[in-house]
PDB file as gemmi writes it, atoms N, CA and C in Angstrom:
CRYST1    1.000    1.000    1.000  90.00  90.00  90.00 P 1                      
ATOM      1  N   UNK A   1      -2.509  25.330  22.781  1.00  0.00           N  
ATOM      2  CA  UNK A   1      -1.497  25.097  21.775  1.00  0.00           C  
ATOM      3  C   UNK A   1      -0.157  24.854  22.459  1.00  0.00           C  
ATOM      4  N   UNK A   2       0.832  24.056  21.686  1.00  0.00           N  
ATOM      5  CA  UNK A   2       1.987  23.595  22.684  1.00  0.00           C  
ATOM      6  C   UNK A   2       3.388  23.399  21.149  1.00  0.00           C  
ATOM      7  N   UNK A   3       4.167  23.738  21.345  1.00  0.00           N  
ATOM      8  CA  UNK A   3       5.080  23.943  20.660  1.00  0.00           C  
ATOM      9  C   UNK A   3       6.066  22.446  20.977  1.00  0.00           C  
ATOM     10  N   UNK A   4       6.371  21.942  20.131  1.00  0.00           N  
ATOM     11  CA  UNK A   4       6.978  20.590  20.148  1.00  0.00           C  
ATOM     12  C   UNK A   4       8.306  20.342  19.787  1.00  0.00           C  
ATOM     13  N   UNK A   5       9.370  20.581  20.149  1.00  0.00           N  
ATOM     14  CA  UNK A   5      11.015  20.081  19.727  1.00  0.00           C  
ATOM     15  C   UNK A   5      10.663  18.883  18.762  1.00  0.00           C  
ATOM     16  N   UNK A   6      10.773  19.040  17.244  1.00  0.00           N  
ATOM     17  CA  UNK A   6      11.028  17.724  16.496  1.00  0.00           C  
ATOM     18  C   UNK A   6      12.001  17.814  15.810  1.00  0.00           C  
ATOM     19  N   UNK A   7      12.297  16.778  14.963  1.00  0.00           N  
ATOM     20  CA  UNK A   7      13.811  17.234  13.518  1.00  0.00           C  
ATOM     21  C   UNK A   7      12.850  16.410  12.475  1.00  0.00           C  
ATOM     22  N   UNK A   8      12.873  17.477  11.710  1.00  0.00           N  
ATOM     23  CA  UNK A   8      12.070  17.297  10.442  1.00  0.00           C  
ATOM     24  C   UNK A   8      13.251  16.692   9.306  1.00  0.00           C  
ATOM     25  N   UNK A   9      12.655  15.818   8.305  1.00  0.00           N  
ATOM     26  CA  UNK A   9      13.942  14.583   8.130  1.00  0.00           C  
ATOM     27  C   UNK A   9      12.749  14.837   6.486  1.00  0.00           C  
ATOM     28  N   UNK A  10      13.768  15.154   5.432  1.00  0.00           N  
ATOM     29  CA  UNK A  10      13.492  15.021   4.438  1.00  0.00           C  
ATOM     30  C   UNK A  10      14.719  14.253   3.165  1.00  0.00           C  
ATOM     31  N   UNK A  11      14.018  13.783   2.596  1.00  0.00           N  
ATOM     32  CA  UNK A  11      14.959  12.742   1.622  1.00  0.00           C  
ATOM     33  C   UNK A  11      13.850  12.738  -0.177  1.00  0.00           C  
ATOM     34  N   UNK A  12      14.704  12.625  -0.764  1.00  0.00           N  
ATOM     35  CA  UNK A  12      14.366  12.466  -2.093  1.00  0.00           C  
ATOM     36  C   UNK A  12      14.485  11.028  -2.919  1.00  0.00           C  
ATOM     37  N   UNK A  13      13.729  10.808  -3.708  1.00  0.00           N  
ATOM     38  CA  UNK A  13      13.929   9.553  -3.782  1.00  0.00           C  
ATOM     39  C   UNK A  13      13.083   8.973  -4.996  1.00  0.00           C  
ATOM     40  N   UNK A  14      13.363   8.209  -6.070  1.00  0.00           N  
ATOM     41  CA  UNK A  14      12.497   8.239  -7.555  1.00  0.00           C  
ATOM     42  C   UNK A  14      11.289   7.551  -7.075  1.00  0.00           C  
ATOM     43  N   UNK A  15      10.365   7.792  -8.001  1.00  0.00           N  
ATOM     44  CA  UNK A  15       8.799   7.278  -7.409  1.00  0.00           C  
ATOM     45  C   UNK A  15       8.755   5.957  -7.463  1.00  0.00           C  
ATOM     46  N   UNK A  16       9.397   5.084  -8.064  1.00  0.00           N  
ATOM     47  CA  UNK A  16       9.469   3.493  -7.611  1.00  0.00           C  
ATOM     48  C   UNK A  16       9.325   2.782  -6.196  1.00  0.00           C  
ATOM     49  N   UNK A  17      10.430   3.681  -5.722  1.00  0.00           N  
ATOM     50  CA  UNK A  17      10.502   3.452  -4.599  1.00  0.00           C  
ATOM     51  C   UNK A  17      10.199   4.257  -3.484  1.00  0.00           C  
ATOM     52  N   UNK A  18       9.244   5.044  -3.804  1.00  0.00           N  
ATOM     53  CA  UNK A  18       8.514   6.040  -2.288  1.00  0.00           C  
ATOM     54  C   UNK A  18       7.550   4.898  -1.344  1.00  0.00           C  
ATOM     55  N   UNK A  19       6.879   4.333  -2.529  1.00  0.00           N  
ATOM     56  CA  UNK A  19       6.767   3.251  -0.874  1.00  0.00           C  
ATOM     57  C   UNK A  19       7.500   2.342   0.111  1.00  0.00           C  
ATOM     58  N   UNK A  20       8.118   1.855  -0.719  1.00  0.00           N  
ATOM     59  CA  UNK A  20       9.450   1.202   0.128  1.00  0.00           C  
ATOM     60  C   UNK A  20       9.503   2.145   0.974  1.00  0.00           C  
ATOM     61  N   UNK A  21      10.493   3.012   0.462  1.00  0.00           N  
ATOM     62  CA  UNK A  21      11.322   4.069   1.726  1.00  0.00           C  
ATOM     63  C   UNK A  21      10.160   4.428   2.712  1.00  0.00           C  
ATOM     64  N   UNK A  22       8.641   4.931   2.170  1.00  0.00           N  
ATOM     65  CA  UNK A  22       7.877   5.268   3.508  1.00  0.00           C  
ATOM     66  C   UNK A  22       7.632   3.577   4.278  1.00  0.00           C  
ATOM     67  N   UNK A  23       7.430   2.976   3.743  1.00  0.00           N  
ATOM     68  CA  UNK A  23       6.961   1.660   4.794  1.00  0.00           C  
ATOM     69  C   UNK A  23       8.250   1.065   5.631  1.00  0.00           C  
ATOM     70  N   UNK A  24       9.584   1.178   5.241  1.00  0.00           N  
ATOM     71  CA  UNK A  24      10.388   1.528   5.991  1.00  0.00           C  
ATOM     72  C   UNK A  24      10.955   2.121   6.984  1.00  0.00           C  
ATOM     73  N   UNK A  25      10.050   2.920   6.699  1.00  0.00           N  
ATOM     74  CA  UNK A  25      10.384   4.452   7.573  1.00  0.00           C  
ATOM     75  C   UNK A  25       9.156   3.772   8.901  1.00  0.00           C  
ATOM     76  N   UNK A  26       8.290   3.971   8.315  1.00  0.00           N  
ATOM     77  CA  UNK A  26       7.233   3.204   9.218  1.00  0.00           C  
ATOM     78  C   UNK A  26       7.330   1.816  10.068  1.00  0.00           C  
ATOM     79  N   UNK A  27       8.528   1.201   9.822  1.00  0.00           N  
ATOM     80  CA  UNK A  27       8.656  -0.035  10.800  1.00  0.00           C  
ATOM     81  C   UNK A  27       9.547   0.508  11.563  1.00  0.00           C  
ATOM     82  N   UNK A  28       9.892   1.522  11.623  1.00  0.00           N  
ATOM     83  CA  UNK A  28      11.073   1.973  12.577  1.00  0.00           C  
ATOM     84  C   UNK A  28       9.999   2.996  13.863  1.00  0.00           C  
ATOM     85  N   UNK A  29       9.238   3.568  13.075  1.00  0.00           N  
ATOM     86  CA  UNK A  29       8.109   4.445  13.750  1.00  0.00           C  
ATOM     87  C   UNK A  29       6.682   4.774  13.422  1.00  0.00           C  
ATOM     88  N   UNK A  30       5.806   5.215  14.161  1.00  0.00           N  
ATOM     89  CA  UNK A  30       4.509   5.418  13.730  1.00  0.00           C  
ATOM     90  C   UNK A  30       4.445   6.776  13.253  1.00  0.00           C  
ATOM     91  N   UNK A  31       5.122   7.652  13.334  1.00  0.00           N  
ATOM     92  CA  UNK A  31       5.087   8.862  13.007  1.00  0.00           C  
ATOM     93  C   UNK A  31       3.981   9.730  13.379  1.00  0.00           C  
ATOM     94  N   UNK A  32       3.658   9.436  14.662  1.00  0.00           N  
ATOM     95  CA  UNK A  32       2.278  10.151  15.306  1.00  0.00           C  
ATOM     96  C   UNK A  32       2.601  11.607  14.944  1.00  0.00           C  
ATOM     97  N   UNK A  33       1.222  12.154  14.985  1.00  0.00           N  
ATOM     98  CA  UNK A  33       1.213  13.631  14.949  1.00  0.00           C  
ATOM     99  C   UNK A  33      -0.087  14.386  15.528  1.00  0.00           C  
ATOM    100  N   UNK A  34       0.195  15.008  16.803  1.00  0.00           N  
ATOM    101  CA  UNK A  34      -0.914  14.531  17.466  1.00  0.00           C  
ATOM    102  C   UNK A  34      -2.080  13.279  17.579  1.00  0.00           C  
ATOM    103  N   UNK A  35      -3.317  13.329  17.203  1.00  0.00           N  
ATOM    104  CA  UNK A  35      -4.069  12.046  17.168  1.00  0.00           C  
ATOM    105  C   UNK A  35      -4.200  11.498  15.785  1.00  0.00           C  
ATOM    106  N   UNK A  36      -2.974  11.773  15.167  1.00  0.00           N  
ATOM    107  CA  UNK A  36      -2.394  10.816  13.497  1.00  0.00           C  
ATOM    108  C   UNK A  36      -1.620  10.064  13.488  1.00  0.00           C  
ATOM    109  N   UNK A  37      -1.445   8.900  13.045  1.00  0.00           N  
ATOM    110  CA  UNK A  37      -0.169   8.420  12.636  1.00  0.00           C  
ATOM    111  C   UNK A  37       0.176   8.087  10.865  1.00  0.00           C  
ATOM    112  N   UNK A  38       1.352   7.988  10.625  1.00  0.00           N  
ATOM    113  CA  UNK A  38       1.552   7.677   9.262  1.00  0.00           C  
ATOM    114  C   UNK A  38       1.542   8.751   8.865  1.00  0.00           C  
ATOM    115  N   UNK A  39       1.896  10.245   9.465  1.00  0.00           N  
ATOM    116  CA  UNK A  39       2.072  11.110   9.042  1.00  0.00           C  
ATOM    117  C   UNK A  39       2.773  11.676   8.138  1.00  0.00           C  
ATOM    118  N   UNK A  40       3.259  11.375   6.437  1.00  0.00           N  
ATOM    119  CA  UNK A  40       4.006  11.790   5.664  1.00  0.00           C  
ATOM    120  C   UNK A  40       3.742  12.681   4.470  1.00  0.00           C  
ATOM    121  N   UNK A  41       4.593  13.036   4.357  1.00  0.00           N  
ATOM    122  CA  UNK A  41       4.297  14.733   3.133  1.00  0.00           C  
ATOM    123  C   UNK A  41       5.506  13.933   1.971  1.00  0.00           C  
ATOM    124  N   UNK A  42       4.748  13.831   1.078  1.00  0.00           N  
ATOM    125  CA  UNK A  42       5.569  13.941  -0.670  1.00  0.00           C  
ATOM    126  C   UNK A  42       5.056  14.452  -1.599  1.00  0.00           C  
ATOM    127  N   UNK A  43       5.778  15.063  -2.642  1.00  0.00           N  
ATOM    128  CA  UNK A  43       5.270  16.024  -3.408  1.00  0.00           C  
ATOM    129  C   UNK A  43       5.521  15.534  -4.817  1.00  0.00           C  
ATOM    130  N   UNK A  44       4.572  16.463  -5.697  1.00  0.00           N  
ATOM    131  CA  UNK A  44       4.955  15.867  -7.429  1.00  0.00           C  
ATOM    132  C   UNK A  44       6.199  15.537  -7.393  1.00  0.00           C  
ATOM    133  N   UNK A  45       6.432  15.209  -8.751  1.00  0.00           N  
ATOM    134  CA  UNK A  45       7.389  14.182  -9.390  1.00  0.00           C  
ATOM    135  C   UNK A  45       8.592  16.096  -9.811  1.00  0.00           C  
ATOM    136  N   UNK A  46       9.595  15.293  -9.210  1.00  0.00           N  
ATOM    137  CA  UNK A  46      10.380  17.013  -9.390  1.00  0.00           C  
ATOM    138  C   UNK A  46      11.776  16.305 -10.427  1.00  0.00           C  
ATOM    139  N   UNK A  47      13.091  17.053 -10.780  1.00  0.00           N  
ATOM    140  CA  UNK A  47      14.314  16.326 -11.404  1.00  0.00           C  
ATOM    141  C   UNK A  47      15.148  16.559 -10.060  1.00  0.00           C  
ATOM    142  N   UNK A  48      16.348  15.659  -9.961  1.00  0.00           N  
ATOM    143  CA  UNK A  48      16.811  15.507  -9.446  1.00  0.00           C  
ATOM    144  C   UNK A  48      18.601  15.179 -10.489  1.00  0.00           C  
ATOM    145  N   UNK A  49      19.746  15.648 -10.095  1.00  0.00           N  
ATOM    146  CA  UNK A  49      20.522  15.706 -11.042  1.00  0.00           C  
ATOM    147  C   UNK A  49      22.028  15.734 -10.361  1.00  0.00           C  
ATOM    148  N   UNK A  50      22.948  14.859 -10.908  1.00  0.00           N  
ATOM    149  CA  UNK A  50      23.988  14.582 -10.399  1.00  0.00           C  
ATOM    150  C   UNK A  50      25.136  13.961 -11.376  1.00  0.00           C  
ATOM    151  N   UNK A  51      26.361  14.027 -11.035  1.00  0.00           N  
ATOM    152  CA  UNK A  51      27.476  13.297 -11.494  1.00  0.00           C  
ATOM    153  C   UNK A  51      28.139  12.125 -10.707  1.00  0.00           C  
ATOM    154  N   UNK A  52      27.906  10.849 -10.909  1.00  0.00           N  
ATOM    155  CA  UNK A  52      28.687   9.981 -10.238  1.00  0.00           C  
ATOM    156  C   UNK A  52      29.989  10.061 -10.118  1.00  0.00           C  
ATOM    157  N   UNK A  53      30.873  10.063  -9.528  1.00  0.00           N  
ATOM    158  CA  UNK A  53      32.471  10.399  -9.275  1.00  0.00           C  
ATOM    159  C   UNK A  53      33.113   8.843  -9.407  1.00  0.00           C  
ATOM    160  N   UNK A  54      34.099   9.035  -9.533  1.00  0.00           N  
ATOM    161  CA  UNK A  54      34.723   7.899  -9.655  1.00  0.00           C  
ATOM    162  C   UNK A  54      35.002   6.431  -8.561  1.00  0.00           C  
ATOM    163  N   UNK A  55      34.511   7.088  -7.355  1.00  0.00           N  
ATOM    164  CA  UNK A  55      34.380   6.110  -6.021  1.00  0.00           C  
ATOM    165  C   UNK A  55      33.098   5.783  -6.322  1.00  0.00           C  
ATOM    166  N   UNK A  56      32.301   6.254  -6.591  1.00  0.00           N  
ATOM    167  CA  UNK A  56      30.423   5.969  -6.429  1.00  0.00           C  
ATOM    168  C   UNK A  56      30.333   4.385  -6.939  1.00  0.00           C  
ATOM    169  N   UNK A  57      29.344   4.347  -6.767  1.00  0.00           N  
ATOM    170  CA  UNK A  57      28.384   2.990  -7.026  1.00  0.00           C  
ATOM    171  C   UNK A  57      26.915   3.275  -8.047  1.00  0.00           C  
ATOM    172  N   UNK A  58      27.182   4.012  -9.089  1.00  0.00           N  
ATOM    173  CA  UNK A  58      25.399   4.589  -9.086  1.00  0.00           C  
ATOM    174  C   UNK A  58      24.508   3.537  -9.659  1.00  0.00           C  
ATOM    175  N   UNK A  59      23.712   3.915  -9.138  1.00  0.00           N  
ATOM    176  CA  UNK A  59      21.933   2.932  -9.649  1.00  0.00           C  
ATOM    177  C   UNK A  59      21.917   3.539 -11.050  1.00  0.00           C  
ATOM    178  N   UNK A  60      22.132   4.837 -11.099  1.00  0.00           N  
ATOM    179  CA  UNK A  60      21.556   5.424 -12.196  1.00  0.00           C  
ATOM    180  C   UNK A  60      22.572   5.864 -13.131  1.00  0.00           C  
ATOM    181  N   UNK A  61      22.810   6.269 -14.380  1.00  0.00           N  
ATOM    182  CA  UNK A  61      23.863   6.823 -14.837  1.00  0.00           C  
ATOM    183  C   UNK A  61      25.267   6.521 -14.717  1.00  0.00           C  
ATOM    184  N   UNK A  62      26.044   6.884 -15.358  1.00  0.00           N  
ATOM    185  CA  UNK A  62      27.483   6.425 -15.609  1.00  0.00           C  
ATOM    186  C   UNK A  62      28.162   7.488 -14.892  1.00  0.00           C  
ATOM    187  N   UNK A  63      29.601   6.770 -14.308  1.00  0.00           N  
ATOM    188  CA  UNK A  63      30.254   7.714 -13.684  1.00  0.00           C  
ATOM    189  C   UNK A  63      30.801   8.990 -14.550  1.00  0.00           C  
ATOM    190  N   UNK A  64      31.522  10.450 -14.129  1.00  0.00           N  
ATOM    191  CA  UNK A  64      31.885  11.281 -14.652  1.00  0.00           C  
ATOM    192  C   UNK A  64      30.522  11.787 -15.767  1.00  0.00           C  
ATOM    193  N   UNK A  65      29.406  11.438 -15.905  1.00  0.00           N  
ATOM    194  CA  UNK A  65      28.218  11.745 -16.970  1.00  0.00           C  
ATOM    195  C   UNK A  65      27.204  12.703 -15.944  1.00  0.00           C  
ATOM    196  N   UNK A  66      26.679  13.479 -16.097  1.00  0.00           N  
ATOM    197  CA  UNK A  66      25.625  14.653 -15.808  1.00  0.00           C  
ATOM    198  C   UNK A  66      24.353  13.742 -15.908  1.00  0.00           C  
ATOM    199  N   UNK A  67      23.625  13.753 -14.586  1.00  0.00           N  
ATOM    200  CA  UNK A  67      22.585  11.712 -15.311  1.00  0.00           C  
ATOM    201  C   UNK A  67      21.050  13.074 -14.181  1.00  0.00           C  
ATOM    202  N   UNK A  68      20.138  12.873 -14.915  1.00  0.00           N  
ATOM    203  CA  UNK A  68      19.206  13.244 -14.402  1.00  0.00           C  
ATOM    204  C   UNK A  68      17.733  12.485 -14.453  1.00  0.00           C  
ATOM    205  N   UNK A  69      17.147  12.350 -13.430  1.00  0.00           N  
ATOM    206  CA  UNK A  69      15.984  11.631 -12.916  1.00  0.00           C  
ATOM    207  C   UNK A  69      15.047  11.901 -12.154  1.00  0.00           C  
ATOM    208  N   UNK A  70      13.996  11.215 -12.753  1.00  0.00           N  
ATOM    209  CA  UNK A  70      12.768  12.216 -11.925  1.00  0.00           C  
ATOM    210  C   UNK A  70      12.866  11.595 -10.125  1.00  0.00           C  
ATOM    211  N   UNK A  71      12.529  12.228  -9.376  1.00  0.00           N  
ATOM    212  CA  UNK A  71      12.697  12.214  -8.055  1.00  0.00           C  
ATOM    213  C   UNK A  71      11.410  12.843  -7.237  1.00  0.00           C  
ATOM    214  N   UNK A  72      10.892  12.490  -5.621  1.00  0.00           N  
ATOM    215  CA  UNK A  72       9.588  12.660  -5.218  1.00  0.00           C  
ATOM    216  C   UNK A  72      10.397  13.095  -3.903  1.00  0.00           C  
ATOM    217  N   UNK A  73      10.189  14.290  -3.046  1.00  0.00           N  
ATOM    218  CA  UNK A  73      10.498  14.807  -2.135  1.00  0.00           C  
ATOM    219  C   UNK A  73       9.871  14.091  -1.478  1.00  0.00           C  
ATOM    220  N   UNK A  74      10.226  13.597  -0.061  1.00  0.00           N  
ATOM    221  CA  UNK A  74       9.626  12.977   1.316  1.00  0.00           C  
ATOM    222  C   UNK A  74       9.680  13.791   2.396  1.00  0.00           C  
ATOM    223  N   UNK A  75       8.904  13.999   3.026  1.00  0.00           N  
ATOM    224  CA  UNK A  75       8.925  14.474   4.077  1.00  0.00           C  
ATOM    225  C   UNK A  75       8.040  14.134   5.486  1.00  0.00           C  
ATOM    226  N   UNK A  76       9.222  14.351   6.761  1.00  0.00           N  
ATOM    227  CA  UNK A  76       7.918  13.746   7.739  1.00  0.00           C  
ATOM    228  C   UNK A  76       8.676  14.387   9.032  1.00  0.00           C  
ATOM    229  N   UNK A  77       8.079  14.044  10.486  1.00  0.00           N  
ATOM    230  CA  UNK A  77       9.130  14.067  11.342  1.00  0.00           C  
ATOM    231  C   UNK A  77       8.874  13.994  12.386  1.00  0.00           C  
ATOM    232  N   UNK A  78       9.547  13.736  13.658  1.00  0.00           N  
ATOM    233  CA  UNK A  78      10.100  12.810  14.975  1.00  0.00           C  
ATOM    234  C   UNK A  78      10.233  13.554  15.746  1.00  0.00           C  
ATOM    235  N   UNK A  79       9.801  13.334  17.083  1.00  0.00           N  
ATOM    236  CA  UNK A  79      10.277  13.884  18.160  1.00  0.00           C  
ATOM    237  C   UNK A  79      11.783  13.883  17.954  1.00  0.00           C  
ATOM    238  N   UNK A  80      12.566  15.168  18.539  1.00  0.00           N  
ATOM    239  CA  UNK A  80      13.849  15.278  18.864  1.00  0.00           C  
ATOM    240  C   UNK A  80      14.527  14.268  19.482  1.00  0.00           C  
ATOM    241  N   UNK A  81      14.551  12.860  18.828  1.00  0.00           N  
ATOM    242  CA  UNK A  81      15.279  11.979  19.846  1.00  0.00           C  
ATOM    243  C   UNK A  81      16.249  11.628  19.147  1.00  0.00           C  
ATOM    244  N   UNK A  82      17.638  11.928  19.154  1.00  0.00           N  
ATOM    245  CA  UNK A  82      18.830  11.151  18.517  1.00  0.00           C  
ATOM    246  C   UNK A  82      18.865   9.379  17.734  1.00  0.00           C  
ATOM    247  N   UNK A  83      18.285   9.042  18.838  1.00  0.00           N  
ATOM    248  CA  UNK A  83      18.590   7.322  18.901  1.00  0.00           C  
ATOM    249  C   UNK A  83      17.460   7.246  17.532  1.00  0.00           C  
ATOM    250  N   UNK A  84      16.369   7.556  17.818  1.00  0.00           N  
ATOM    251  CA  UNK A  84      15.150   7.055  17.103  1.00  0.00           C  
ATOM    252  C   UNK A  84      15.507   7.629  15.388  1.00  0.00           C  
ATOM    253  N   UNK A  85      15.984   8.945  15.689  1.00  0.00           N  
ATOM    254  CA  UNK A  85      16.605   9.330  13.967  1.00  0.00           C  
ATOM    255  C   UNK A  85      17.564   8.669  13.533  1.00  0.00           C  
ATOM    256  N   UNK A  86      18.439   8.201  14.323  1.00  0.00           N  
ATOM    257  CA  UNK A  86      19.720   7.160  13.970  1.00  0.00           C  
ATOM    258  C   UNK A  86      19.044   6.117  12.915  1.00  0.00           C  
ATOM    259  N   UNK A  87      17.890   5.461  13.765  1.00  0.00           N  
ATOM    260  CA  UNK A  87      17.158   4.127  13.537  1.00  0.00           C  
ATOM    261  C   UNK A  87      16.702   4.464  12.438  1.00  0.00           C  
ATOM    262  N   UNK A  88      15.849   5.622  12.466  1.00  0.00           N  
ATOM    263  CA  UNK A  88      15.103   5.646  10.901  1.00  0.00           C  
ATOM    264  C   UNK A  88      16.135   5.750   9.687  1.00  0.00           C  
ATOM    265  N   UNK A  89      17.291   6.594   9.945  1.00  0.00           N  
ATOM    266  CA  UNK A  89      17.752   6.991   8.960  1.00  0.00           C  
ATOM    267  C   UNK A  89      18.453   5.654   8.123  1.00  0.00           C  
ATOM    268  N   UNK A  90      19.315   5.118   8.983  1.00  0.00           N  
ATOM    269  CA  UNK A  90      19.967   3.787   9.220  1.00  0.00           C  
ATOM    270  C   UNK A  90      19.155   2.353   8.670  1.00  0.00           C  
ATOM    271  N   UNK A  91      17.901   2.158   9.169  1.00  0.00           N  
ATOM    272  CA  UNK A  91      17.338   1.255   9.383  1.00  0.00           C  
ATOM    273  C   UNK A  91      15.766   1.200   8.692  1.00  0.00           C  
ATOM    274  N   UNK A  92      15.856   2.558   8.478  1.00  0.00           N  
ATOM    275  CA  UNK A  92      14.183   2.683   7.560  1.00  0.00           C  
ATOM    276  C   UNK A  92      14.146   3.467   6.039  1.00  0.00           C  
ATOM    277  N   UNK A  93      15.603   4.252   5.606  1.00  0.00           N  
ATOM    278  CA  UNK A  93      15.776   4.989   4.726  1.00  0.00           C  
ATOM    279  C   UNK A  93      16.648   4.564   4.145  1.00  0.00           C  
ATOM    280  N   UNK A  94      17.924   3.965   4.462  1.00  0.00           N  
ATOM    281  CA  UNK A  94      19.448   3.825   3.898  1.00  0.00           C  
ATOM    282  C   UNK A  94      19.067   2.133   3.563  1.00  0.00           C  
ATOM    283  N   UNK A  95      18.267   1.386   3.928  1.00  0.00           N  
ATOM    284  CA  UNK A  95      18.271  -0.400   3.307  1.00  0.00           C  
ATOM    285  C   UNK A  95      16.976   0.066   2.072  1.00  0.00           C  
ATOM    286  N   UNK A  96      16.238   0.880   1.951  1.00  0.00           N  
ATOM    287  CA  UNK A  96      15.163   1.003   1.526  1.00  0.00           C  
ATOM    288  C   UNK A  96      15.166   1.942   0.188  1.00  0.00           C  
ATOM    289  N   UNK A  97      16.340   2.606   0.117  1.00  0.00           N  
ATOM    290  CA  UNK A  97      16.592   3.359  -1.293  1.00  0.00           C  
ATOM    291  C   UNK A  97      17.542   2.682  -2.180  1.00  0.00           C  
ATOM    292  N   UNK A  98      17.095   3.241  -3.207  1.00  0.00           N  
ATOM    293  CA  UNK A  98      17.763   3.003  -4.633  1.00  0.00           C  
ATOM    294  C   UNK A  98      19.320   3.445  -4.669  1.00  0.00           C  
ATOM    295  N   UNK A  99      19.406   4.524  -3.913  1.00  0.00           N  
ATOM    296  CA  UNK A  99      21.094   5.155  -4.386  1.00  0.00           C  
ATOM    297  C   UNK A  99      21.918   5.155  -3.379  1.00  0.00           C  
ATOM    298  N   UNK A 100      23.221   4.969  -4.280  1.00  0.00           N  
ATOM    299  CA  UNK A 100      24.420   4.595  -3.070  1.00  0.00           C  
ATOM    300  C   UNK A 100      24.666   5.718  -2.033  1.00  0.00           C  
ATOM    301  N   UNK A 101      24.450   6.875  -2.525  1.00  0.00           N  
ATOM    302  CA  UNK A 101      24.166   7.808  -1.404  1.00  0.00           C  
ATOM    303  C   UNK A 101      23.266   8.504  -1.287  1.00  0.00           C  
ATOM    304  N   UNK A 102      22.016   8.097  -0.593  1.00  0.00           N  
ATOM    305  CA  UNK A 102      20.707   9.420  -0.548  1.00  0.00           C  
ATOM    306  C   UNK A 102      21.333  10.445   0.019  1.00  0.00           C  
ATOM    307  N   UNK A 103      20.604  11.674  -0.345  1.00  0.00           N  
ATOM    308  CA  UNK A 103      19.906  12.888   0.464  1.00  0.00           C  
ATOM    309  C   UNK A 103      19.314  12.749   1.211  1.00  0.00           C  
ATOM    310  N   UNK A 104      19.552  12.724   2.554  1.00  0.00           N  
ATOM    311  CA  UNK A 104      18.564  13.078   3.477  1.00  0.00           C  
ATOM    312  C   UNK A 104      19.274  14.109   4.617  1.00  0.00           C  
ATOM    313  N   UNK A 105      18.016  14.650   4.767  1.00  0.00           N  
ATOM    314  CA  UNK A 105      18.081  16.053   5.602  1.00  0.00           C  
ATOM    315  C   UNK A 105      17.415  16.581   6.842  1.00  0.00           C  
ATOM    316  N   UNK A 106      18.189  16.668   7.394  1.00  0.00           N  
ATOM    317  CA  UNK A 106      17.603  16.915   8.973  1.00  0.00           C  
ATOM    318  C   UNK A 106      17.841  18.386   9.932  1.00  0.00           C  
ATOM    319  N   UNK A 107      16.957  18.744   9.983  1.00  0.00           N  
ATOM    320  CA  UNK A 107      16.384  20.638  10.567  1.00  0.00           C  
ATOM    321  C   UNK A 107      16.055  20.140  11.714  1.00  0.00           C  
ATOM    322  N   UNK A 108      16.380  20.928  12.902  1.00  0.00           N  
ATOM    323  CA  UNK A 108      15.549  20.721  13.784  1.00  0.00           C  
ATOM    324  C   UNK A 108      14.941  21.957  14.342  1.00  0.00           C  
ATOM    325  N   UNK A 109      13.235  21.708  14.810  1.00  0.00           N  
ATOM    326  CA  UNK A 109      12.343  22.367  14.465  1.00  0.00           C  
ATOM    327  C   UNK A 109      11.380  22.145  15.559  1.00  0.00           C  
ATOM    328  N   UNK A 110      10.391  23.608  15.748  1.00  0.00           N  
ATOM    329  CA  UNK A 110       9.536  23.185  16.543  1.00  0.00           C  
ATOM    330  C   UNK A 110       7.774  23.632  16.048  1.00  0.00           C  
ATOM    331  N   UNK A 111       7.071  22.310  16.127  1.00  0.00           N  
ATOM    332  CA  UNK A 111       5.805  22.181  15.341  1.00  0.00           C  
ATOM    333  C   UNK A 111       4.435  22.411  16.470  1.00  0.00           C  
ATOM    334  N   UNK A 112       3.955  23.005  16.032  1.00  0.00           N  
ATOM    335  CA  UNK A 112       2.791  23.538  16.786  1.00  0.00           C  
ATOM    336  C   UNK A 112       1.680  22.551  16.460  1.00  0.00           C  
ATOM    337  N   UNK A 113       1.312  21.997  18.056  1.00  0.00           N  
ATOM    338  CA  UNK A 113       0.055  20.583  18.247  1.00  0.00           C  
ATOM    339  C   UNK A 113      -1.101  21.776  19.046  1.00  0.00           C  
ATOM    340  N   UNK A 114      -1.979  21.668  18.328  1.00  0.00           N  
ATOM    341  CA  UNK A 114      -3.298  22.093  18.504  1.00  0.00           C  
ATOM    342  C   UNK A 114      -3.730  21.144  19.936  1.00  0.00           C  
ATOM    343  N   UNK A 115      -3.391  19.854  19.887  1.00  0.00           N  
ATOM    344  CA  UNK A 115      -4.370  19.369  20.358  1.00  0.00           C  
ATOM    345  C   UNK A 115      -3.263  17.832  21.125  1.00  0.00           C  
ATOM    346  N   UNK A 116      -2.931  17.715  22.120  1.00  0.00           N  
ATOM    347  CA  UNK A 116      -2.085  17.048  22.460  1.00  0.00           C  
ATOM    348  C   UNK A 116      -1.538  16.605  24.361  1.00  0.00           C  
TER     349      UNK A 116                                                      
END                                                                             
């Protein structure tokens, strides 16, 4: 068993677009995990709930209004490499969502490979 430095990178995002954002995510990386790739975790359909402010841009709802929508947790994650999270976040998550500002969230973490 071998303990692995990664940053686990989670983002929310309405179910329209969970494939986008994962196949996105996926041209930036394979997301190996030990002898896997395409390794991603999303979960039921959860709410998700916000007020657009007066700078925003929203997809959804009117500014200053309480606007709520169903939303699908994503989850996956990367070796500890700066550059490569830049890329995904930048380049596989932020052209690939619906809202002017996602959630996304980054822990860094260390994942236990059985087999590696």
């Amino acid at each position: 068993m071998q303990l692995k430095p990664i940053y686990r990178i989670r983002t929310f995002v309405v179910p329209e677009y969970l494939e986008k954002v994962i196949q996105g995510v996926l041209e930036m990386d394979d997301l190996e995990y030990g002898h896997y790739k395409n390794v991603v975790w999303h979960s039921n359909d959860g709410v998700e709930q916000f007020v657009p402010s007066e700078t925003s841009v929203p997809t959804e709802g009117n500014i200053g209004e309480t606007t709520k929508v169903t939303s699908v947790r994503v989850e996956f994650s990367i070796p500890r490499d700066e550059k490569l999270l830049r890329n995904i976040i930048e380049n596989g998550i932020y052209p690939n969502h619906p809202w002017d500002e996602p959630v996304v969230q980054v822990t860094e973490e260390l994942e236990a490979r059985k087999h590696d």
